[in-house]
N, C-alpha and C positions, 0 to 999 in steps of 0.2 A: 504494500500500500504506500503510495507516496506521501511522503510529509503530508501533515495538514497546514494549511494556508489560511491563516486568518487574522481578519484587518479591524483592527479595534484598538488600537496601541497607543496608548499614555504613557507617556514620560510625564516623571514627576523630580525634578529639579530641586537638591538638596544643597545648605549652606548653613555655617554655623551661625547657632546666635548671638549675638554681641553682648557682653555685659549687658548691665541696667544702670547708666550714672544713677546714683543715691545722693542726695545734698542731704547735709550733717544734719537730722534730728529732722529731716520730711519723712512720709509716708513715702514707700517703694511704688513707682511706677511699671509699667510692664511697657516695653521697648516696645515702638509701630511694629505691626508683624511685616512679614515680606510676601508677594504674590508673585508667583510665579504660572505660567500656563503651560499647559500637559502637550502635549504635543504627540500623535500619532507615529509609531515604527514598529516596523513588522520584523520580529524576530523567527528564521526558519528553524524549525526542530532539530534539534540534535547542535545546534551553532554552539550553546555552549554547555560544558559540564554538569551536573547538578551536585551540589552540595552534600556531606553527610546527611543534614539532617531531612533530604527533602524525600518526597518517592519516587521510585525504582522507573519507573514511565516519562516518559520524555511529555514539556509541556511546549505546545508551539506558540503562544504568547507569554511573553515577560513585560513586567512594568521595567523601563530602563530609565536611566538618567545621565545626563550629561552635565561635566563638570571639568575643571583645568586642574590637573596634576603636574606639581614639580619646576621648578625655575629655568631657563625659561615654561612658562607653563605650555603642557601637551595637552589637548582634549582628548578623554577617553568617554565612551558610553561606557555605565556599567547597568548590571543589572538592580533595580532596585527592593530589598527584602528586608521587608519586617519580620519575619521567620529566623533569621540568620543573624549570627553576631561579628563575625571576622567578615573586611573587606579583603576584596584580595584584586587583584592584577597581573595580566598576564604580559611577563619581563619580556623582551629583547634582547637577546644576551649582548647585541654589539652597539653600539653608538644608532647606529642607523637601523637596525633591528631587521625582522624578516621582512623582506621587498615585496609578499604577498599579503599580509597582512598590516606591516607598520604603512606602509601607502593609505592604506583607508582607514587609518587611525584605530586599528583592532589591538593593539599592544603599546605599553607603555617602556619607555626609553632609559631606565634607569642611570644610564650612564652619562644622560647629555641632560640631566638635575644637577645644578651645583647645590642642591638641598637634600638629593637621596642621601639618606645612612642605613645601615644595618640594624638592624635591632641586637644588641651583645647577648650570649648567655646570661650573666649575671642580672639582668633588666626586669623588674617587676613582672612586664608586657610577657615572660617568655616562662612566667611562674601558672600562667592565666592557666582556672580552673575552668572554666564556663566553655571551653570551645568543646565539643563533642570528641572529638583528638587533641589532647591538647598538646602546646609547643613542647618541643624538645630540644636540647644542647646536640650538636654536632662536634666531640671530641675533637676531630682533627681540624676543621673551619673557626671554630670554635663560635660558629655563627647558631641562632635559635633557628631550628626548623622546624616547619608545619608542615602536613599533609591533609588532600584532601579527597574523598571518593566521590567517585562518578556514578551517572547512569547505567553505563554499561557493566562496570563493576570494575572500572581501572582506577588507578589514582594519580595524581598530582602532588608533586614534590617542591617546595618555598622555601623560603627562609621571610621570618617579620622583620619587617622595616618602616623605615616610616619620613616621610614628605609632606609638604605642603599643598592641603588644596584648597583651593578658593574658588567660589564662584558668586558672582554678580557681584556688588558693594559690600560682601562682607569682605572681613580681616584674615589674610591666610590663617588655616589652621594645620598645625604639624599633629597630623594625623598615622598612628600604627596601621600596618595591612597587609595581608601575605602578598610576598613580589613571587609570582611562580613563577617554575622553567618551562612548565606545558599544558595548553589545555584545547579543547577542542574547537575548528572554527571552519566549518565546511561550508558555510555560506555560500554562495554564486551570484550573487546579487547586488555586494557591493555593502551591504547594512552587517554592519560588525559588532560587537560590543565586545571591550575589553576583561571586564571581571563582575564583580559582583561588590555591592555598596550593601553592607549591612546592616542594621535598624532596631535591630533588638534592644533589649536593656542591660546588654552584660556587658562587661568591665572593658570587653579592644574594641565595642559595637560604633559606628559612626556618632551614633545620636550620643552615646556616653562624653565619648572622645569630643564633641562638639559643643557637651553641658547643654545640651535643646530639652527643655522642659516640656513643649509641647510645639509640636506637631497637625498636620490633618489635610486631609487632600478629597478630591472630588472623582472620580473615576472617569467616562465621561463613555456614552456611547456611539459617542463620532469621534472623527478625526481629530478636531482642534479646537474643544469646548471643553478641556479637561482643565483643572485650579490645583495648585498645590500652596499652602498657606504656613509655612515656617513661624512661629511665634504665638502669642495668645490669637484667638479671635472668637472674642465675645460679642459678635454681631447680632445684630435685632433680628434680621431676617433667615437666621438660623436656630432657632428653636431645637437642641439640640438635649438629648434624651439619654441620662448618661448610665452604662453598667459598670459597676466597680471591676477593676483587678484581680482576678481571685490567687489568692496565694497562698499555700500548705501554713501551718504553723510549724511541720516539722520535714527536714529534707527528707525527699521520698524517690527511689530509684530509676521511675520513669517518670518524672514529671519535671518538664522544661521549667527552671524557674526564672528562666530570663527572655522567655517568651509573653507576649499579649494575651494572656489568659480571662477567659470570664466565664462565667457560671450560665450553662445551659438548665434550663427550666421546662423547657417544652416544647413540643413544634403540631402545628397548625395546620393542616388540609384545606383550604375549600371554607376555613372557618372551620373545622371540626378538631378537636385537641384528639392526637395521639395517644393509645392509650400506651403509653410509657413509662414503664415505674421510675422515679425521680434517681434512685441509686444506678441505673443503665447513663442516665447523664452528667451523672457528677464521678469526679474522679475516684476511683477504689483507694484502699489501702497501700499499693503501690505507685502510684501517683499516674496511674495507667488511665483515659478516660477524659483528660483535659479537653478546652474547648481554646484551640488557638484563633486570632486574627490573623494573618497572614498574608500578605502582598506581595510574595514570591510563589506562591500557589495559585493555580488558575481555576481549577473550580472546587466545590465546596465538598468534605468528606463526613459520615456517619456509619461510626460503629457499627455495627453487624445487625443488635436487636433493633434500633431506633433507625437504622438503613431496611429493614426489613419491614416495619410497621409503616414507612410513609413508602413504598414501593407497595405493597398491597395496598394502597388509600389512595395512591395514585392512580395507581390503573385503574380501581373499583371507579374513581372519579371521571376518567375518561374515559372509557367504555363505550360510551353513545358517540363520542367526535370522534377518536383515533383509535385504527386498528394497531393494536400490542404485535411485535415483533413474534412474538413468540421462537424464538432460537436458542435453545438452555446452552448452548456452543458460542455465542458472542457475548461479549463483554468488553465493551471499546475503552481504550488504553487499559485494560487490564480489571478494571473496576466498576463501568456503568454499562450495567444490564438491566437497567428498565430504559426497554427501548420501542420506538414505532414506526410502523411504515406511513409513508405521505409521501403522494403522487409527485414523481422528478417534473421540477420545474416550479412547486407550488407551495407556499410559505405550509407551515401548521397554522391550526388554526388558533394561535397566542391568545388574544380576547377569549376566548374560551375557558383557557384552562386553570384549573384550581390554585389560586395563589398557595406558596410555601412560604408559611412564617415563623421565624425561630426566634420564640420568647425567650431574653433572661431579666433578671431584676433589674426593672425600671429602665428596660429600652426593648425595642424589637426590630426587626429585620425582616422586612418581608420582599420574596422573591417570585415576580412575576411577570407576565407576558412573554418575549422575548428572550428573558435570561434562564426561564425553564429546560428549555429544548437546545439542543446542540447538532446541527447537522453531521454527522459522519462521513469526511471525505474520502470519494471513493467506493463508497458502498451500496450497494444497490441491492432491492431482490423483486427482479423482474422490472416494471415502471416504476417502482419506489424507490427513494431513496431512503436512507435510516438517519432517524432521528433519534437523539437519548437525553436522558432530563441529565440535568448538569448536578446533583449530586449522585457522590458514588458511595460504593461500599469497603470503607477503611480497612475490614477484615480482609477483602479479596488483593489488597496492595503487598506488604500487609503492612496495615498505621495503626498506632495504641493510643491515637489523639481523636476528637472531631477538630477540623483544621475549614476555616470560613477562607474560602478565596476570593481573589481580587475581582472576578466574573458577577459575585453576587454582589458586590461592595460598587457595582457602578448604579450612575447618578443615584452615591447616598453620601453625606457628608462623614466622612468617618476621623474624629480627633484622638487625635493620641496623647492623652494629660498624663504627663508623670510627675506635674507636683500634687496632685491630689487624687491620684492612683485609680486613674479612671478611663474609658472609652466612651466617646459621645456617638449615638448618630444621628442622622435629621435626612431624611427622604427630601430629595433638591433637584433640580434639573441644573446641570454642570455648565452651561452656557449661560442661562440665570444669574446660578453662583457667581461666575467669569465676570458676564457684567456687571452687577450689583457692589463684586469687589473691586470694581476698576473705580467706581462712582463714590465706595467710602473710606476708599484708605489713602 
């Protein structure tokens, strides 16, 4: 089957925050936030690596972002991921770097920064517990190394370092990041990206390293309607609905604690509450069961039982519009089998079908029309082509998380507050948002 091809691509444009000037004995103000606009790029499958923490299936859209690394500054796209903690970058070993890649700016130039350095053994940066591998001392280099696993099941071999990156009017920031020696870029098309910028909350994550308290971006389902908002934004026209952080009391063996966790509660058919006992959604005793945000994930995943209870609720729901697939033999990229056939050439019919809402405490998420269904490129049986609802089955991956992707997170305003340990959303149209923030900031 060839790649899948699909054009919906935001870029979200990342920068540090600036101090807050404080005058002696005022009240703390919170610095203008910053606007930036998402911009549309099509990333093809398999272009770059995936991460330890991500799944085994290659995804064909990434949120990417573009920024200027290293003095003179080089632009690189990276990928951008609130999933992940370590950036990383894929090195040139020579001044001018591969002639295939460093051309269209797919690799960054270590040795033409008069700001690159290495990251030493002895460096806090190289102690870090939080990365899924974490760094290691290289004996004879005496350089910190990282390593990272792939889709296919190969890995990627670094060393941490760390450089300046700056974009727009903020202040360089000397940010740590894996410099690796190789990673995958088969492209043909010319649209490159260099590594991956990542967003977590752990200790080498960009957002740490950049001290950004809060965050939040707009997703967007066109080309060049997407917002990405660096800083507070306490805006009137964003009524924003917020679920707390959820966090163990006590370290637990599978549970990310430096990922965007919240508390799933429930999920919704059609208006109909699932009937799902509340311990299937909250995490077990081994910290197995979490409910991540995610923007390095493309669409939305659920555990086995609660993947199983709205896959029966759905099809019962659509029954009368869409014929069910029926193929116990397919399961597109490894995971979504609830799937239907619709005549090649002719949308599903979206207005139709039963919104999907996923309740947690004091916010909710609902997914529907168009972001239900997912066309399957390539697939046909007979005049139809196949269609499959965009959440999948975590167990058939296999994932020990519910993990919400970026697919479901378009036009909803999604904040990320870590001074008050929170996740906001607010249902928005992302070209709205665009102009409304161009008119109040």
């Amino acid at each position: 089957m060839p790649p899948p091809l699909l054009v919906c691509l935001l870029l979200l444009l990342l920068a540090a925050a600036r101090p807050w000037p404080v005058a002696a004995g005022a009240p703390k103000t919170a610095a203008k936030p910053r606007v930036f606009p998402l911009r549309a790029r099509q990333v093809p499958a398999w272009a770059l690596p995936r991460p330890p923490s991500k799944l085994r299936f290659h995804h064909n859209v990434s949120l990417t972002v573009s920024l200027a690394v290293g003095t003179p500054p080089q632009n690189v796209t990276m990928v951008l991921d609130t999933g992940s903690e370590l950036s990383w970058l894929l090195c040139a070993p020579g001044r001018q770097g591969n002639a295939s890649t460093a051309a269209r700016g797919a690799s960054f130039r270590p040795r033409a920064s008069g700001t690159f350095a290495a990251v030493p053994c002895g460096s806090p940066q190289c102690s870090s517990r939080d990365l899924p591998a974490p760094p290691s001392c290289d004996g004879a280099s005496r350089r910190c190394s990282v390593s990272l696993s792939y889709a296919d099941g190969s890995s990627s071999d670094g060393a941490l370092a760390t450089d300046v990156f700056a974009v727009g009017d903020a202040p360089p920031l000397r940010s740590a990041f894996g410099c690796m020696s190789s990673a995958y870029d088969s492209s043909p098309d010319g649209v490159a990206t260099a590594g991956l910028l990542g967003m977590n909350r752990g200790t080498l994550s960009f957002v740490s390293q950049a001290s950004t308290r809060r965050f939040s971006y707009c997703i967007s389902d066109r080309d060049d309607a997407g917002v990405l908002l660096l800083g507070h934004s306490d805006l009137p026209f964003l009524p924003l609905n917020y679920t707390p952080l959820y966090q163990p009391t006590l370290p637990l063996p599978y549970f990310d604690r430096v990922a965007y966790s919240v508390q799933l509660l429930g999920i919704r058919v059609g208006g109909k509450p699932l009937p799902i006992p509340a311990s299937v959604l909250a995490p077990d005793h081994t910290g197995a069961g979490q409910t991540m945000v995610d923007s390095g994930t493309q669409f939305t995943f659920l555990l086995g039982d609660a993947y199983s209870a709205l896959k029966a609720e759905f099809l019962k729901q659509t029954k009368p519009i869409l014929p069910a697939l029926d193929d116990p033999n397919f399961a597109f990229q490894e995971a979504f089998d609830t799937c239907f056939r619709v005549p090649a050439g002719r949308p599903p019919p979206s207005a139709r079908l039963p919104a999907v809402s996923l309740l947690f405490k004091g916010a909710e998420m609902s997914v529907a029309g168009d972001r239900l269904l997912y066309k399957v490129p390539g697939e046909r049986r007979g005049g139809d082509g196949v269609w499959c609802l965009t959440f999948g089955n975590a167990d058939m991956v296999p994932l020990t998380a519910y993990v919400i992707g970026h697919h479901h997170q378009m036009n909803l305003w999604v904040e990320y507050d870590l001074e008050r340990g929170r996740v906001g959303l607010a249902p928005v149209k992302c070209d709205v948002a665009s102009e409304r923030l161009g008119l109040m900031l």
